[in-house]
LUMFI-96203 format. One record per residue (C-alpha): residue number from 1; residue in one letter; chain; x, y, z. Coordinates in pm, whole numbers, always signed. Layout:
% LUMFI-96203
{num: NUM; residuo: A; cadena: A; east: X; north: Y; up: Z} $
...
//
This chain:
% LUMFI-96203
{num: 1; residuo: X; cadena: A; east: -3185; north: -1908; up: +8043} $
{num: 2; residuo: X; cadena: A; east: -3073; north: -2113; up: +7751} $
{num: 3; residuo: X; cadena: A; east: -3177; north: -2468; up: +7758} $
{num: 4; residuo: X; cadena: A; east: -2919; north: -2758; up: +7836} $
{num: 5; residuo: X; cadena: A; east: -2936; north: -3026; up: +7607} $
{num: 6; residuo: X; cadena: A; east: -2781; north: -3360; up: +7753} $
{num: 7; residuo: X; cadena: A; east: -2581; north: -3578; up: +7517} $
{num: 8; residuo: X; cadena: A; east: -2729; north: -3905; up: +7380} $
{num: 9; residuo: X; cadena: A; east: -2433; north: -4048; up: +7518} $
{num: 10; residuo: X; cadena: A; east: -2173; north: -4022; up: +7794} $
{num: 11; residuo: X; cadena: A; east: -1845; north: -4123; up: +7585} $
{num: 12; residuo: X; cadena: A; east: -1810; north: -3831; up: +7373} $
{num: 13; residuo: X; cadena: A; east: -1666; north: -4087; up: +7066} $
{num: 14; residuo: X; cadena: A; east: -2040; north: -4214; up: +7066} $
{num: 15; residuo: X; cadena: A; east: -2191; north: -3896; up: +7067} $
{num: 16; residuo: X; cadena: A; east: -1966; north: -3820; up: +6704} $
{num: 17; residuo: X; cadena: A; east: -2051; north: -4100; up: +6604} $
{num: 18; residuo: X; cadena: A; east: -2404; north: -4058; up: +6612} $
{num: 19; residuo: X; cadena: A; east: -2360; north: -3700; up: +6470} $
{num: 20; residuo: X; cadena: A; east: -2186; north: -3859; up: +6189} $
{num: 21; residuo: X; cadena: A; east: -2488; north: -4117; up: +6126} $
{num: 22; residuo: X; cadena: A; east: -2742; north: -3857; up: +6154} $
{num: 23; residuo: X; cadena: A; east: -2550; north: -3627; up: +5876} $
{num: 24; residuo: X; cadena: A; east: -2502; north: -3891; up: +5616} $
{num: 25; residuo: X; cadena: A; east: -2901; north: -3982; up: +5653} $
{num: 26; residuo: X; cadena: A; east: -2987; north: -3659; up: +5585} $
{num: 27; residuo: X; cadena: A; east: -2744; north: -3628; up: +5295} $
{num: 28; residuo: X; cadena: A; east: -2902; north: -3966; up: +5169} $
{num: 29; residuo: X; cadena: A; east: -3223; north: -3806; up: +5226} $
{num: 30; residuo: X; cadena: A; east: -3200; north: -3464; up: +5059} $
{num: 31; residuo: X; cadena: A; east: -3100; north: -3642; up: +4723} $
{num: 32; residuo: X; cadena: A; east: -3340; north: -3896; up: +4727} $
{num: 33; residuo: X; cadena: A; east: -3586; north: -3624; up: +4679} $
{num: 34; residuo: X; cadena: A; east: -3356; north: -3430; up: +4425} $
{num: 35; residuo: X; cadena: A; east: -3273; north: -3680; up: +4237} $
{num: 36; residuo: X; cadena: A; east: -3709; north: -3802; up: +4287} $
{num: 37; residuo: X; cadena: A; east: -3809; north: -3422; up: +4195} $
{num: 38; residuo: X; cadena: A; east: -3572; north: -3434; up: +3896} $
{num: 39; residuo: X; cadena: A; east: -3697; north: -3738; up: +3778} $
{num: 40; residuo: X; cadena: A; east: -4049; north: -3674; up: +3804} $
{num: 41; residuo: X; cadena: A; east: -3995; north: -3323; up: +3590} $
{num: 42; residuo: X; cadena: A; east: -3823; north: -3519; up: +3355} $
{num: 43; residuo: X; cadena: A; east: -4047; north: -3801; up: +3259} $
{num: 44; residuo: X; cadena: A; east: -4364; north: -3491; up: +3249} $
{num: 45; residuo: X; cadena: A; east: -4143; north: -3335; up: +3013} $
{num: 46; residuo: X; cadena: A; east: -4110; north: -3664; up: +2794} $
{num: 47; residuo: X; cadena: A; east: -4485; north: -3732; up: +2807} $
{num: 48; residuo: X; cadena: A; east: -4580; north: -3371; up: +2686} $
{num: 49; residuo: X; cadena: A; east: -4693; north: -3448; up: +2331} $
{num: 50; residuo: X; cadena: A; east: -4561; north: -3215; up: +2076} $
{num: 51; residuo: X; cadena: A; east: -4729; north: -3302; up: +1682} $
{num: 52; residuo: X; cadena: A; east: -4388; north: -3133; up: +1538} $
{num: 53; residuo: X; cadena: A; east: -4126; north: -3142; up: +1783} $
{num: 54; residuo: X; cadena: A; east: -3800; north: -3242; up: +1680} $
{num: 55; residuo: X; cadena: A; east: -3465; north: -3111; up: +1506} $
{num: 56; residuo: X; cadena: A; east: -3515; north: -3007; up: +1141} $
{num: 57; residuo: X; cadena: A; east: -3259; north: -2888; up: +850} $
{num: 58; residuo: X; cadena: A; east: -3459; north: -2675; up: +583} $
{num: 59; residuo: X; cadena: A; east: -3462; north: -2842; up: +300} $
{num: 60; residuo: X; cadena: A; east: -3646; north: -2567; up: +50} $
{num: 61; residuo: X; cadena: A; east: -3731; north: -2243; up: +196} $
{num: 62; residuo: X; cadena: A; east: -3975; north: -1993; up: -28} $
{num: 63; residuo: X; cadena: A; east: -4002; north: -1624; up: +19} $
{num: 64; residuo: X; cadena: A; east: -4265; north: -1443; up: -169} $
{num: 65; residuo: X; cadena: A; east: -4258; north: -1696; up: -439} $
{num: 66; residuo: X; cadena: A; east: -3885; north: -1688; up: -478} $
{num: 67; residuo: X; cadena: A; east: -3714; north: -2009; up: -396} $
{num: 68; residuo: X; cadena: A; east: -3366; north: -1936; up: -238} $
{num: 69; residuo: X; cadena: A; east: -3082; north: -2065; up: -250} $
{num: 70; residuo: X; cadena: A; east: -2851; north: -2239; up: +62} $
{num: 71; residuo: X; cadena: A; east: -2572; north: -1961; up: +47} $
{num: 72; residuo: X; cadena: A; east: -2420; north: -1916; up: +357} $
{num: 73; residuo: X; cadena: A; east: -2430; north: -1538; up: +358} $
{num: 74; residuo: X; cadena: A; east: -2823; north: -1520; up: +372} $
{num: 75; residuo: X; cadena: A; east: -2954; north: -1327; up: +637} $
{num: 76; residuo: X; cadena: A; east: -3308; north: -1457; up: +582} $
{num: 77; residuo: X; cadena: A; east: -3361; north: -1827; up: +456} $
{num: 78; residuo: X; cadena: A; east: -3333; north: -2075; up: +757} $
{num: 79; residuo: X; cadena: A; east: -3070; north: -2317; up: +820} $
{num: 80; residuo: X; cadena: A; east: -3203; north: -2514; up: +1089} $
{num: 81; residuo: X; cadena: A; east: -3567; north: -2514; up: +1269} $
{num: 82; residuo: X; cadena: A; east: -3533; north: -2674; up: +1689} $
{num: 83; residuo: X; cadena: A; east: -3907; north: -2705; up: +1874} $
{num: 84; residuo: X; cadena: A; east: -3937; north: -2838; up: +2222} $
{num: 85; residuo: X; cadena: A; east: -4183; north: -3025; up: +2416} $
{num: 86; residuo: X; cadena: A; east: -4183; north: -2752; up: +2634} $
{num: 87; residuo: X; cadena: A; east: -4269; north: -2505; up: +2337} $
{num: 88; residuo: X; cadena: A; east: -3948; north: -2294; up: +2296} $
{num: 89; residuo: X; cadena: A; east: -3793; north: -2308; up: +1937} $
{num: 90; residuo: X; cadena: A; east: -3525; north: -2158; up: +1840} $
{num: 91; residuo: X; cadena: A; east: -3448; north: -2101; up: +1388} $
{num: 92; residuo: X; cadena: A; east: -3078; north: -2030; up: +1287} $
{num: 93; residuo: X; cadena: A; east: -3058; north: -1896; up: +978} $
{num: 94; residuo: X; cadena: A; east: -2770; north: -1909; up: +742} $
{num: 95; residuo: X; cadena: A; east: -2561; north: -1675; up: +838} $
{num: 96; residuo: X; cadena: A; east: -2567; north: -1865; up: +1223} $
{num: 97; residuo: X; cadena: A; east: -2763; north: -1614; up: +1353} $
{num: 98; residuo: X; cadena: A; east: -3085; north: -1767; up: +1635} $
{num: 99; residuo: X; cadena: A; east: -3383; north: -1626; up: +1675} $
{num: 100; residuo: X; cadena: A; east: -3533; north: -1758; up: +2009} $
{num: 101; residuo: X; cadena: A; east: -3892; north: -1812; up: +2003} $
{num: 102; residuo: X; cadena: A; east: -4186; north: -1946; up: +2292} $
{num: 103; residuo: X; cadena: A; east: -4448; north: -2136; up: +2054} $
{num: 104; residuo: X; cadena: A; east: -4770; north: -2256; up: +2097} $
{num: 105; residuo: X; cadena: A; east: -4947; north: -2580; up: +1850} $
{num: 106; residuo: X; cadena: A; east: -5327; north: -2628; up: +1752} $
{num: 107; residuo: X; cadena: A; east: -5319; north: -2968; up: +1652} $
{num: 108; residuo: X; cadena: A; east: -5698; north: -2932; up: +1527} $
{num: 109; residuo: X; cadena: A; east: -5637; north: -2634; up: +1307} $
{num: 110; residuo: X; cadena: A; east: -5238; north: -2734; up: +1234} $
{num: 111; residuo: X; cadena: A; east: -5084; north: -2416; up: +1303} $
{num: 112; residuo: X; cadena: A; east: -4778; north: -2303; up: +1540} $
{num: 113; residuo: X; cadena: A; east: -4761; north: -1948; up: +1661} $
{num: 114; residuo: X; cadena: A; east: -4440; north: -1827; up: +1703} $
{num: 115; residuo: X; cadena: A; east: -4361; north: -1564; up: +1964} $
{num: 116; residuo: X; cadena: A; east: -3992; north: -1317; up: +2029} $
{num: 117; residuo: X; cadena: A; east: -3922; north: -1490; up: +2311} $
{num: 118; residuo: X; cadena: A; east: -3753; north: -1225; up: +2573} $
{num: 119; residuo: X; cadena: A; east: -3594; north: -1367; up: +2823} $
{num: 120; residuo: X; cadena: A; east: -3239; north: -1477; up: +2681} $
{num: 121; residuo: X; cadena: A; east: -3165; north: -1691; up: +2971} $
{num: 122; residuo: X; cadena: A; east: -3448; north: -1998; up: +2869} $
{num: 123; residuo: X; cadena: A; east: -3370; north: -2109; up: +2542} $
{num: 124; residuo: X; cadena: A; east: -3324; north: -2432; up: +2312} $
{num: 125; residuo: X; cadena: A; east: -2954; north: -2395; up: +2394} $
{num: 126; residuo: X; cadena: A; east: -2990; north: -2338; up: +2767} $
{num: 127; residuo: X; cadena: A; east: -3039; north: -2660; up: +2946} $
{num: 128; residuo: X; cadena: A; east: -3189; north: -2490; up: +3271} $
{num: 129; residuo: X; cadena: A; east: -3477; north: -2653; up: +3436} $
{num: 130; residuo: X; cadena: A; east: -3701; north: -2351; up: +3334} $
{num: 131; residuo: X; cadena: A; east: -3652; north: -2422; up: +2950} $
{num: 132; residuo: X; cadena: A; east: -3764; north: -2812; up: +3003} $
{num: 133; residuo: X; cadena: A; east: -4089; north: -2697; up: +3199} $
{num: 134; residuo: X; cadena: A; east: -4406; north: -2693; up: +2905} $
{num: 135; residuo: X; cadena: A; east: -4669; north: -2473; up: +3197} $
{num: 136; residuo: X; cadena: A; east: -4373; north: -2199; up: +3235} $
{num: 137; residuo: X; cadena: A; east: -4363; north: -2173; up: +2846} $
{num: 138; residuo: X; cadena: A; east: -4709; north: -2192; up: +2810} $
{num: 139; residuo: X; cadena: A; east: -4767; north: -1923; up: +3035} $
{num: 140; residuo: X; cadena: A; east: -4487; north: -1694; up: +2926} $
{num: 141; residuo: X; cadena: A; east: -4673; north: -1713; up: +2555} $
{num: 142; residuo: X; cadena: A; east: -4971; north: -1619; up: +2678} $
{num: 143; residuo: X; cadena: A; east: -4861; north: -1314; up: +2869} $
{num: 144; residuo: X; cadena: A; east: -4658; north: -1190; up: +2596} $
{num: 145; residuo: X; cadena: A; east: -4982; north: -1214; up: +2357} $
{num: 146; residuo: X; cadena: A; east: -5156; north: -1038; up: +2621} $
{num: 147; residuo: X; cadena: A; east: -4915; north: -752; up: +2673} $
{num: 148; residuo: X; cadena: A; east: -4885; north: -759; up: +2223} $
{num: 149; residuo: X; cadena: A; east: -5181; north: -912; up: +2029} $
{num: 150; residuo: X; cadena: A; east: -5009; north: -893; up: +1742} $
{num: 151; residuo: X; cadena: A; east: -4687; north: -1076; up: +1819} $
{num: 152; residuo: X; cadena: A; east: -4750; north: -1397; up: +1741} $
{num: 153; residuo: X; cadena: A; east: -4656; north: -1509; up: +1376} $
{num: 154; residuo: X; cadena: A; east: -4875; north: -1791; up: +1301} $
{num: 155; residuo: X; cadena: A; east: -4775; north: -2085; up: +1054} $
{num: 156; residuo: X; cadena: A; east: -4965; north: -2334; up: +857} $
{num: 157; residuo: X; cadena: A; east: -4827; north: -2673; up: +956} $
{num: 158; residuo: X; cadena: A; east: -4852; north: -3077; up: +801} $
{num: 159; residuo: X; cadena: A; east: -4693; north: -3375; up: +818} $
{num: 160; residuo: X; cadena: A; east: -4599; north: -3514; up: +434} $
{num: 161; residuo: X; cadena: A; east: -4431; north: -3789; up: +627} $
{num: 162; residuo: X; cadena: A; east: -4254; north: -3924; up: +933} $
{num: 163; residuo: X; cadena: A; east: -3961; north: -3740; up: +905} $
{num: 164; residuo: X; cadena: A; east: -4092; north: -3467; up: +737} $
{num: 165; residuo: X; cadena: A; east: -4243; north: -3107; up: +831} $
{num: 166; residuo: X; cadena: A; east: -4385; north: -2819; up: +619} $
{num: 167; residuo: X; cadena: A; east: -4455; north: -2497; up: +785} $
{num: 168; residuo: X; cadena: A; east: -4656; north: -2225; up: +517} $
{num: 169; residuo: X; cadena: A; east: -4772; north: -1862; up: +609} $
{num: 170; residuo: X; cadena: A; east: -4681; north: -1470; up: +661} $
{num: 171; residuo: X; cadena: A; east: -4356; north: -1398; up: +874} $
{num: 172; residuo: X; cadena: A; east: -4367; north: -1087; up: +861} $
{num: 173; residuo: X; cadena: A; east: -4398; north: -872; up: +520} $
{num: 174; residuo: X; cadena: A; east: -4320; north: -1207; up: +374} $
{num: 175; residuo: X; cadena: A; east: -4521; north: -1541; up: +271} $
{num: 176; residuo: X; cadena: A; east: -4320; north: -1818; up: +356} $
{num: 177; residuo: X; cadena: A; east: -4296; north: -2187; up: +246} $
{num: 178; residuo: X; cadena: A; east: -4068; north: -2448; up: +430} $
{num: 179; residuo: X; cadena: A; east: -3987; north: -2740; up: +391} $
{num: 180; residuo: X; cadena: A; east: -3772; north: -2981; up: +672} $
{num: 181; residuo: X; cadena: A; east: -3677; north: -3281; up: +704} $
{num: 182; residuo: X; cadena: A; east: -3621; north: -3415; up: +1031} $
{num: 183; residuo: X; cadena: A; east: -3252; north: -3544; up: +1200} $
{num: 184; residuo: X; cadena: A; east: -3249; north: -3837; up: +1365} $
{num: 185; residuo: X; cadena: A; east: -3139; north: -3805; up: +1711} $
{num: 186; residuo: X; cadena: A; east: -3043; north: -4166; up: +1733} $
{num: 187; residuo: X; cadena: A; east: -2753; north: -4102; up: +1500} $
{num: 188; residuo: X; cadena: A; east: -2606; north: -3837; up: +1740} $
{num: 189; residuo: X; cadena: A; east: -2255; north: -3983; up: +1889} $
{num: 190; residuo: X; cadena: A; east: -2389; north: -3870; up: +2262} $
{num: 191; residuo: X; cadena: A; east: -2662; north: -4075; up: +2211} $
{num: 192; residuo: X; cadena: A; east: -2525; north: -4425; up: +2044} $
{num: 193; residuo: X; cadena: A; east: -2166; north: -4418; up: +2165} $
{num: 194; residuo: X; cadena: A; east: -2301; north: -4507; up: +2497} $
{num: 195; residuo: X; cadena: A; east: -2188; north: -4394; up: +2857} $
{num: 196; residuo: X; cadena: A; east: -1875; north: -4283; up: +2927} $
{num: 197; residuo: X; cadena: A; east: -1735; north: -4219; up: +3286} $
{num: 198; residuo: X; cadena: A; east: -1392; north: -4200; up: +3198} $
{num: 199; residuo: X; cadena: A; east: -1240; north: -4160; up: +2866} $
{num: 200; residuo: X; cadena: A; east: -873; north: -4284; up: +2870} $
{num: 201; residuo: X; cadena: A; east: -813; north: -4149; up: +2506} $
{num: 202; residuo: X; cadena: A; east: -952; north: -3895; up: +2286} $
{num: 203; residuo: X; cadena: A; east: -1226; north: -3964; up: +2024} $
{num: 204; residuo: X; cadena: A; east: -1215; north: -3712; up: +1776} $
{num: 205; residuo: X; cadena: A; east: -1353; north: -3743; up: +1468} $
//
């Protein structure tokens, strides 16, 4: 026989009441630890130390010895270089087509291997939690060396300055040498406009 549960109190307005109390707890509850579980993946991700992550525009790209030029219609000098904490990258070339990429950086030998990365939904552009979490990357890079040993594309990489990055090596059939320069996120309007929860006019620009 089912069990009878007797209410907590004989008025049933009480008893609603306390239903009512007991729901909004748990709702304060369950996102406390959300909003403690997103917080805690978030400041990991900040402290992951990345020697060359940032935003870059190409400043002089070098194929084969041939320096080319920024036309627009190039299907093979880079535009833009993005690389993670995490260790996803993504290049967009000059014709605006991105090549996704997991990477992986020796600091003590200054390379950055570059690996196809195949899973279109955790990218640079994808702001999932998957794409912000460096052991998922990692471990996606090594099983795609595994399963190809000759996938990666490794680079040469230093530091002329600050703001500066030059990546040197074979991509490919071809012996690259790139040099970026490095944008500075603080200049973004998302960034040093401030928050905004309502906007009562448009700011275009």
């Amino acid at each position: 026989e089912p069990v009878a549960f007797s209410p907590l109190f004989q008025r049933e307005k009480y008893n609603r009441l306390a239903f009512r109390i007991g729901m909004v707890c748990l709702a304060i509850t369950f996102a406390y630890r959300v909003v403690g579980l997103a917080n805690g993946r978030g400041q990991a991700y900040s402290r992951t130390p990345v020697a060359i992550y940032g935003i870059y525009e190409v400043k002089s790209f070098t194929s084969d010895g041939v320096l080319l030029p920024p036309l627009l219609t190039d299907a093979k000098r880079w535009r833009m270089v993005i690389i993670e904490r995490s260790g996803l990258a993504s290049i967009r070339l000059m014709n605006d087509v991105i090549h996704d990429y997991l990477t992986s950086v020796d600091t003590e030998n200054g390379t950055v291997t570059f690996i196809a990365n195949p899973d279109t939904t955790v990218t640079t552009a994808g702001a999932t939690r998957l794409a912000y979490n460096p052991r998922l990357i990692n471990d996606r890079f090594k099983q795609a060396l595994e399963a190809d040993a000759d996938a990666g594309l490794m680079l040469a990489f230093s530091r002329p300055a600050d703001d500066r990055l030059a990546l040197s090596g074979r991509w490919g059939s071809d012996a690259n040498n790139v040099e970026l320069r490095r944008v500075d996120e603080s200049k973004f309007l998302l960034l040093n406009r401030g928050f905004h929860w309502i906007q009562s006019s448009p700011y275009f620009r």
